[in-house]
N, C-alpha and C positions, 0 to 999 in steps of 0.2 A: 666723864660726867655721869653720872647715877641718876636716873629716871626721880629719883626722889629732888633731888636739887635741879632737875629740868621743871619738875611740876612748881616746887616753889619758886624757880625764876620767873615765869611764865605767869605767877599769880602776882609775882611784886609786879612788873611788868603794863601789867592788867588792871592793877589797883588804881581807883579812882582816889585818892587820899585827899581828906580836907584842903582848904586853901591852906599854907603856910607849914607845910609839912611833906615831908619824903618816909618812903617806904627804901629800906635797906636788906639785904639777908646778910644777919650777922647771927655766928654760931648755930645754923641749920635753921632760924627762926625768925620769921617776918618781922622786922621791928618800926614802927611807922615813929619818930622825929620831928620835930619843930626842924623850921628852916632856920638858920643863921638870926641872930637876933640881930636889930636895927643897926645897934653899936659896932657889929660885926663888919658891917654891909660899907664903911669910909677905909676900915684896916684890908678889907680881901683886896677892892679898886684899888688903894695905895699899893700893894704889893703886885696886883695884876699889870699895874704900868711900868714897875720894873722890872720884872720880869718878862713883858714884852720883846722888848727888843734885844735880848738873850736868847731869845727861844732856841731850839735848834731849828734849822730850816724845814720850811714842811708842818711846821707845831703851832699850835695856835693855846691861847689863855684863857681859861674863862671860869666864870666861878655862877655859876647856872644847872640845878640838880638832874644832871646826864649821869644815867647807870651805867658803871663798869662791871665786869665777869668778872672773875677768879674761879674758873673749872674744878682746876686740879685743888684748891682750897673748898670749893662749894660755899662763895661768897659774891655775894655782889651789892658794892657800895656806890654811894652819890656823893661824890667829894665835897667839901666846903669851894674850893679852887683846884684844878686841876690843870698841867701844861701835856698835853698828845696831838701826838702824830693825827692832822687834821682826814688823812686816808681810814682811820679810824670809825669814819662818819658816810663812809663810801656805800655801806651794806644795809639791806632793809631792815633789820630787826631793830628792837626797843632797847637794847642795851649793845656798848660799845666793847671791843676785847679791852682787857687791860694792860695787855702787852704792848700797845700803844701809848701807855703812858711815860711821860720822862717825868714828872711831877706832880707831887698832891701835897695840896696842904689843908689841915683839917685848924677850927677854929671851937675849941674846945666850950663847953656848955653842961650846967649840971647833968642833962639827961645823959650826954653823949660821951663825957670826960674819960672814961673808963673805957670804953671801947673803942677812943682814937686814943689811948696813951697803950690799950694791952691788944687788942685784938687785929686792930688796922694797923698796929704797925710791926704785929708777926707778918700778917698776910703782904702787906704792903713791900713788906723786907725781902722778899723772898723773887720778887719782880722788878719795883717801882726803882731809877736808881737814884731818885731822890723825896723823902717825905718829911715834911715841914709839919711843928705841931706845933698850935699857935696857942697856948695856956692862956685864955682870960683870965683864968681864974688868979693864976702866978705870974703874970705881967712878965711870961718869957715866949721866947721860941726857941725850941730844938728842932737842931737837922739832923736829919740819919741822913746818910746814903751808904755804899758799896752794898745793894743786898745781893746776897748769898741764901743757897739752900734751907739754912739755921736762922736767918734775919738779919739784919742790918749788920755790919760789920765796923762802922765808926758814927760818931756823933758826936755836937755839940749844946750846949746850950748858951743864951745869953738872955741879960734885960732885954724890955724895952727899953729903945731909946738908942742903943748899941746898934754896931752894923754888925749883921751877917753874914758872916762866910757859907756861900752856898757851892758847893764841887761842881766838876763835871759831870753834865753838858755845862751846866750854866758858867760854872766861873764868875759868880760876883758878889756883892759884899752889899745888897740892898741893905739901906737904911729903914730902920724903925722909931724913929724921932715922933712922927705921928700917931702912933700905934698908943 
């Protein structure tokens, strides 16, 4: 980790950010975010209750803007939803490793669109072994998982409305009927 991406964690970290918005470091640079719009907030809960009871053991669900690390990247993001290793939450500091993560899923938004379709899902690919990208805008979701050193190594997309195939850990085919 470079003293340079210690000092910007420590400031996102630190940041007092309006009500209704997250502080991120995305590509070396503080990016402060609107939270999930309202519409958002029925489709994350629908998903967070099936993937509940999949979790792996030990993992808990939530979709609540908790900072994760990425060191070796010099990144650290606040998922829309995210499923980790709840030991993850055992240590003092303000941000969580992200090696504890087994799932993220981001819920796309004009501001944010481009940087959960390009940027979190290099970084994501390369740890997470599964990242769900929930397109408002395109009434889809795609799942990556197998990441590898280069990113993500398979993926799918579908409508809303379709069920999901999501891989291992999880193994299941949640529905988006609601969505």
């Amino acid at each position: 980790m470079t003293i340079a991406f210690e000092t910007l964690l420590r400031t996102v970290e630190e940041m007092d950010t309006p009500d209704g918005f997250k502080a991120e470091l995305i590509r070396g640079k503080i990016i402060v975010s609107p939270l999930s719009k309202l519409r958002h907030v029925r489709r994350m809960r629908e998903l967070r209750q099936q993937l509940e009871p999949l979790a792996p053991d030990g993992h808990i669900v939530e979709y609540m803007p908790l900072l994760f690390s990425f060191p070796a990247a010099e990144r650290a993001y606040a998922p829309d939803l995210f499923v980790v290793d709840e030991a993850a939450f055992d240590g003092e500091g303000r941000h969580a490793d992200a090696a504890a993560l087994s799932l993220v899923a981001e819920f796309t938004s004009a501001p944010t669109r481009d940087a959960d379709w390009k940027e979190k899902a290099e970084v994501y690919g390369q740890l997470v072994p599964v990242y769900l990208v929930v397109d408002m805008q395109d009434s889809e979701i795609t799942c990556f998982w197998d990441p590898s050193p280069h990113g993500y190594r398979s993926r799918t997309t579908i409508s809303f409305g379709e069920a999901l195939h999501v891989p291992a850990p999880f193994r299941c085919k949640p529905g988006t009927t609601g969505f």
